[in-house]
Structures are given as structure tokens and as C-alpha cells.
C-alpha positions in Angstrom: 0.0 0.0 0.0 1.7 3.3 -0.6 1.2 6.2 0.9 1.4 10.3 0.9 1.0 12.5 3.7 -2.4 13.1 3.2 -3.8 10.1 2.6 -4.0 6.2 2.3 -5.1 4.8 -0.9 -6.8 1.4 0.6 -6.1 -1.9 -2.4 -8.5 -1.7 -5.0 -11.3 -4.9 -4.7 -10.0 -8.0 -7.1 -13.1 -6.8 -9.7 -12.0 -3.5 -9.8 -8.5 -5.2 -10.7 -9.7 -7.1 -13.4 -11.6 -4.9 -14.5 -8.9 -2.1 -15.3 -6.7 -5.1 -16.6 -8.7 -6.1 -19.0 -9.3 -2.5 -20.4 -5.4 -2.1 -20.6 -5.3 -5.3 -22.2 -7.8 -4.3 -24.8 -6.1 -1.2 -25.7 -2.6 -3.1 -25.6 -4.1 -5.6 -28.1 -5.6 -2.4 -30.2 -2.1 -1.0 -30.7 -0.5 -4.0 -31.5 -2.7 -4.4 -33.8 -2.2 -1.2 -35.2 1.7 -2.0 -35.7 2.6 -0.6 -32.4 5.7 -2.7 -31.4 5.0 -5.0 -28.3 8.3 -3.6 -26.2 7.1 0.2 -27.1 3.4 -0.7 -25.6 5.6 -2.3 -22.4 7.7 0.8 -22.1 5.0 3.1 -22.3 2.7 1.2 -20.3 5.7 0.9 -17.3 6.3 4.9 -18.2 2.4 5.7 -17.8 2.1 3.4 -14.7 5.1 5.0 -12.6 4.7 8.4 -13.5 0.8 8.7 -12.4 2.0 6.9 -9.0 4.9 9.2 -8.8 2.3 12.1 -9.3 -0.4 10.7 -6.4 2.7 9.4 -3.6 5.8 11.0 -4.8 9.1 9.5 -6.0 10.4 7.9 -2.7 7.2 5.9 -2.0 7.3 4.6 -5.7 11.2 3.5 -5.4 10.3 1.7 -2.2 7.5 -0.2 -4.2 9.9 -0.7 -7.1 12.8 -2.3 -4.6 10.1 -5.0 -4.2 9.1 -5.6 -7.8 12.4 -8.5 -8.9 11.2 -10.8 -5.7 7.4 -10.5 -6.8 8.3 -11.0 -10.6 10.0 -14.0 -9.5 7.3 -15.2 -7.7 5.1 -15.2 -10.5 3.0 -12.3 -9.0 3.4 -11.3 -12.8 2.6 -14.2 -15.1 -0.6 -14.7 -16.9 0.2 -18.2 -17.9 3.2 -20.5 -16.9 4.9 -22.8 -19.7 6.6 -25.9 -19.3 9.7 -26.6 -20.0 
């Protein structure tokens, strides 16, 4: 949960979740399709994501969250769907 020094944001419910996933995902898919490369959608996604945090908690709040994103990418926190090798 991050926080500023005038409030606490309280974690969105799991529908609320979804549901803005799903409308990122749409609009991913939309540019792709357009001919958007796939790693210029990521970068501007990850760009759009930190930036509007940044603006709400401030920088050192975001970093703090960011020092914690390689163990939950490891954890699989991240993956949609898990191949076997």
C-alpha cells in the first residue's frame, strides 16, 4: 500500500483489478494491432504506470514499491500463464 501524507489509498477490490486489466489489455491488443511494437506498448505502459504513481505518492514511495518488484516478478506475482519446459 503506498502512501502520501495526506492520505492512504486502501487496495482496490479484485473486480476493480480485473476490470482495469482487462481495459489495458484491450487497448494493448488495439495497438499492437495497429503495428505498435509490443516492447514500445511495455515501455509506455511501465512509463504511464510509474509516472501517475509518482504524481499521487511522490518519488520515494514509488522506489520503495519498485525495490520489491524482482522478488514478486520472481514469484510469478506477474505471469498470466506458466509454460513448461
Amino acid at each position: 500500500m503506498l502512501k502520501n501524507s495526506q492520505r492512504t489509498i486502501q487496495p482496490t477490490t479484485a473486480e476493480e483489478k480485473q476490470l482495469a486489466l482487462q481495459f489495458l489489455r484491450d487497448a494493448w491488443e488495439e495497438a499492437a494491432y495497429e503495428g505498435v511494437d509490443r516492447d514500445c506498448i511495455a515501455t509506455a505502459a511501465i512509463f504511464a504506470a510509474l509516472s501517475d504513481l509518482i504524481t499521487t505518492y511522490g518519488e520515494e514511495p514509488v522506489a520503495v514499491m519498485c525495490q520489491r518488484l524482482p522478488e514478486r516478478v520472481r514469484g510469478g506475482e506477474f505471469t498470466l500463464a506458466r509454460s513448461r519446459q
